[in-house]
Backbone bond lengths (Angstrom), bond angles and torsions (degrees), N, CA, C in turn:
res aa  C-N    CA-C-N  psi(-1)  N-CA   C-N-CA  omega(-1)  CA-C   N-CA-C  phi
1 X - - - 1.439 - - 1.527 108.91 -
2 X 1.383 108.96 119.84 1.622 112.70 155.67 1.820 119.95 -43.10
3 X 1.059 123.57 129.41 1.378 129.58 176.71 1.491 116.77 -91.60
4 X 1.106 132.31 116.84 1.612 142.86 169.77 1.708 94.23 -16.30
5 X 1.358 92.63 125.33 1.373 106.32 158.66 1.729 131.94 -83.78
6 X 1.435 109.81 8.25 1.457 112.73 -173.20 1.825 99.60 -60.40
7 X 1.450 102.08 166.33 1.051 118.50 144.52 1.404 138.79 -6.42
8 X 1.355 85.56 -72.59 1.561 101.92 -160.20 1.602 117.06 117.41
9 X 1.102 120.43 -175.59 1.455 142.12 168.46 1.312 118.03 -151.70
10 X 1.063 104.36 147.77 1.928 135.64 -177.54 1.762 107.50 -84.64
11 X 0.925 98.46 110.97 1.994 108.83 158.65 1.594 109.37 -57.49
12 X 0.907 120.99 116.98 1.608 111.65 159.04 1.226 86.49 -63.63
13 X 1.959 95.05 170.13 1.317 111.13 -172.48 1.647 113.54 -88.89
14 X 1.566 107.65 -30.83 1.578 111.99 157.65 1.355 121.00 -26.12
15 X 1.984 107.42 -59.26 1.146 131.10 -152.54 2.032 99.14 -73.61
16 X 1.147 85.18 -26.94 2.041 99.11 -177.16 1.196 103.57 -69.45
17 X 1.400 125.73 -61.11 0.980 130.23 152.39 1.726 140.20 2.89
18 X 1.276 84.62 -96.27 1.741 109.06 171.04 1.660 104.41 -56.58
19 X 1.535 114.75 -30.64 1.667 89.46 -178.20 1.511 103.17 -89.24
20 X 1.816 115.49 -15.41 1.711 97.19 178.82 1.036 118.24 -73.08
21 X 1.828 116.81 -13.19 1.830 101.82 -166.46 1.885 103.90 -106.09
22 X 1.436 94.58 26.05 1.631 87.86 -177.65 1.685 101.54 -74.81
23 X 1.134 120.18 175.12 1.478 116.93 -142.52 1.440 97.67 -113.00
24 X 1.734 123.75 -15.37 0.992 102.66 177.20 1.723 94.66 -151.15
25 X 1.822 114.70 70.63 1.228 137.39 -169.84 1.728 90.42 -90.69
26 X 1.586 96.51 137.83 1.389 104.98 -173.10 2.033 102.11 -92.81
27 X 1.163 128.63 -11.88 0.979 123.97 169.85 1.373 129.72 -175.49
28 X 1.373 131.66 172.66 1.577 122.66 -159.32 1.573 99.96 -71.99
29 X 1.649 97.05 140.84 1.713 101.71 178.60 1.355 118.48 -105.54
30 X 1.090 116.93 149.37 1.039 117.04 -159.01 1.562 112.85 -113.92
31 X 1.463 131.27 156.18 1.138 131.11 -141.59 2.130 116.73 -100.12
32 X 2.021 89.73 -27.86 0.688 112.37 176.69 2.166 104.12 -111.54
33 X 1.582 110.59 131.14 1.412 102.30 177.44 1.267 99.73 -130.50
34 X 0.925 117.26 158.69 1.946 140.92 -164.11 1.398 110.37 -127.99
35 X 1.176 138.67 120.00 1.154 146.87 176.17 0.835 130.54 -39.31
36 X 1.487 150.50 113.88 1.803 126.32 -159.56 1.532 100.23 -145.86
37 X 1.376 94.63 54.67 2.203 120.97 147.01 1.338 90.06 -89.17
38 X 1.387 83.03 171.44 1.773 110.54 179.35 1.325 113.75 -86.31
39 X 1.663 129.87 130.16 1.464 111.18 176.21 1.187 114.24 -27.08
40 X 1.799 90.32 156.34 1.486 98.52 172.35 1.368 120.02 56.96
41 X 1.382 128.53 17.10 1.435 103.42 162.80 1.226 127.85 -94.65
42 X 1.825 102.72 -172.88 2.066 83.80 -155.97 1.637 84.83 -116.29
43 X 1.328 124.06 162.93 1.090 150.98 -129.92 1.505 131.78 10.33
44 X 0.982 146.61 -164.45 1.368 160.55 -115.10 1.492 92.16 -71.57
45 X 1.902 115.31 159.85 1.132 112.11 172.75 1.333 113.17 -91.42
46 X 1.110 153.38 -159.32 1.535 176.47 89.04 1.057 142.69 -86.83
47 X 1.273 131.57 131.41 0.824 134.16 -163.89 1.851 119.41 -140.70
48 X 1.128 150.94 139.33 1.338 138.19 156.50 1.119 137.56 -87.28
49 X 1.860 128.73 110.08 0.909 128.19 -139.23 1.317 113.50 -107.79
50 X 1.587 102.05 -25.25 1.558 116.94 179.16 1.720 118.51 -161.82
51 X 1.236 135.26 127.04 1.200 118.65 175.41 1.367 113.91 -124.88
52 X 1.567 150.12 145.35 1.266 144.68 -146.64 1.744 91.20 -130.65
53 X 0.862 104.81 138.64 1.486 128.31 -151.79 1.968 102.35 -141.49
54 X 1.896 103.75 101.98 1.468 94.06 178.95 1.717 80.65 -124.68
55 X 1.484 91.61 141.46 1.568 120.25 164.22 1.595 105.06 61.95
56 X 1.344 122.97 25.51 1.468 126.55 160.75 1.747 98.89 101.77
57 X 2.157 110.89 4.39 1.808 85.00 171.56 1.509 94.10 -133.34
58 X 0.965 96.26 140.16 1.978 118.70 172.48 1.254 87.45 -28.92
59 X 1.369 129.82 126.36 1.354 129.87 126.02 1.550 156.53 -60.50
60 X 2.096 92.65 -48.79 1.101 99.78 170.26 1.758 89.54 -159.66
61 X 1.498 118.67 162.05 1.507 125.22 -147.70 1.543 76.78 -128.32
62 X 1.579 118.95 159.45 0.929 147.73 -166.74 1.703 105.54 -140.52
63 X 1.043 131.74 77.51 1.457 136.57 -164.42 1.337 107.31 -103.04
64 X 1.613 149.98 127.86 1.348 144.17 157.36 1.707 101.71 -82.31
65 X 1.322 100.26 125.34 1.879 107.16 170.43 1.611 93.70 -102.49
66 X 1.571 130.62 137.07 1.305 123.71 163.85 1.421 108.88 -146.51
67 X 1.421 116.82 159.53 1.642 126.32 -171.09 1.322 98.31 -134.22
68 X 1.706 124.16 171.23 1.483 101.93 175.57 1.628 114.76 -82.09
69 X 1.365 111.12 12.35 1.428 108.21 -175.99 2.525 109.91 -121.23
70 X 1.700 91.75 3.96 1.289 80.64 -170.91 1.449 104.71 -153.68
71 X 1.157 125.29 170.65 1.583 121.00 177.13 0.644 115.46 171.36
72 X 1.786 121.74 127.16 1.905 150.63 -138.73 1.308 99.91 -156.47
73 X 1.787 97.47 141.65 1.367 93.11 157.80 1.226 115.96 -120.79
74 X 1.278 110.92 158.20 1.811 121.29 -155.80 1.656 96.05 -122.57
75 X 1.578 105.08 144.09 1.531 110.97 154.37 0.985 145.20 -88.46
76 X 1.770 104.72 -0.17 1.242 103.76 -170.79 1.261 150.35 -52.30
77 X 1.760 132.79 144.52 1.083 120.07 -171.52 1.263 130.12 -56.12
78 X 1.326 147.78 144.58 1.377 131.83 150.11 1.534 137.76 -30.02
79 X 1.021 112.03 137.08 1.667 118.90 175.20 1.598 103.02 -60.44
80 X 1.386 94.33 132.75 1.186 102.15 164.77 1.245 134.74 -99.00
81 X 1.311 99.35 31.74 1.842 102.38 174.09 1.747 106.15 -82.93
82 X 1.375 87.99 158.48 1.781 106.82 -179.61 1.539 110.43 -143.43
83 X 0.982 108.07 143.73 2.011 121.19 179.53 1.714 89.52 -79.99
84 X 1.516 89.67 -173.58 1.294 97.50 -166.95 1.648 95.33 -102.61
85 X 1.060 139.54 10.94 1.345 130.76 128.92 1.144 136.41 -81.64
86 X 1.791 123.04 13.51 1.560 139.50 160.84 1.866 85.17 78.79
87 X 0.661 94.68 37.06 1.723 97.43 160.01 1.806 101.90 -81.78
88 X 1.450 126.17 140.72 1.324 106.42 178.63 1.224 110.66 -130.87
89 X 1.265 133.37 159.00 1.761 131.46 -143.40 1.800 94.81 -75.44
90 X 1.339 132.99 148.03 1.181 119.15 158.03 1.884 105.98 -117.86
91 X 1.220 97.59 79.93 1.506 110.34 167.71 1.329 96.47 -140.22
92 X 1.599 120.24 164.76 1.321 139.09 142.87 1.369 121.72 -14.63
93 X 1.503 138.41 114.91 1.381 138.06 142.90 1.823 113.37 3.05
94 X 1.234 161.67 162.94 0.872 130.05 139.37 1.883 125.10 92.90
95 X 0.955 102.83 -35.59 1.940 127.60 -170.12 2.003 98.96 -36.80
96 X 1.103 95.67 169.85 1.597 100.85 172.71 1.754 106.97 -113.25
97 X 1.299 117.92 166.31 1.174 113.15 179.53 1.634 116.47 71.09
98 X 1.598 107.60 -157.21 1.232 118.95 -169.01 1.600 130.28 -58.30
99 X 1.271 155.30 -163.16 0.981 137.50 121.12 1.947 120.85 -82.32
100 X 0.904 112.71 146.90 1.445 127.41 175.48 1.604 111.55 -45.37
101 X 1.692 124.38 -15.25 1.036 127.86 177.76 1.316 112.06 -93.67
102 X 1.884 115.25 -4.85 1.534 112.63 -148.73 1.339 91.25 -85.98
């Protein structure tokens, strides 16, 4: 899968913050995030900013949704699609376009 060519988006530093001192953050966050839909898709971007991870299973996902006029963050679960090597999508439940494995 081709990856969204936007920009990107900026973490406030609050927002950096609050996802490094969560207590059970699965990895370093980063300040700058990049959209990871499939070119060209149509509405909002997404991105994953942080996911908290107790006893080796995702608990809860930390996703930024943004437009050039708005920006939320969502929990939604992960897609549960998988390739045929059980590779499993890492986008949003729901997402437009490809899977992350395509």
């Amino acid at each position: 899968m081709n990856r969204c060519r936007t920009e990107g988006i900026e973490l406030t530093q609050d927002e950096v913050d609050h996802l490094t001192q969560l207590p059970d953050g699965a990895h370093v966050v980063e300040a700058h995030l990049l959209c990871e839909l499939e070119d060209g898709h149509a509405g909002p971007h997404w991105a994953l900013a942080q996911s908290e991870d107790r006893d080796g299973e995702t608990h809860r996902y930390w996703w930024l949704r943004w437009s050039a006029d708005d920006r939320q963050w969502a929990h939604d679960t992960a897609c549960p699609a998988e390739d045929e090597e059980l590779e499993l999508c890492m986008l949003p439940e729901g997402h437009v376009g490809g899977h992350s494995f395509s």
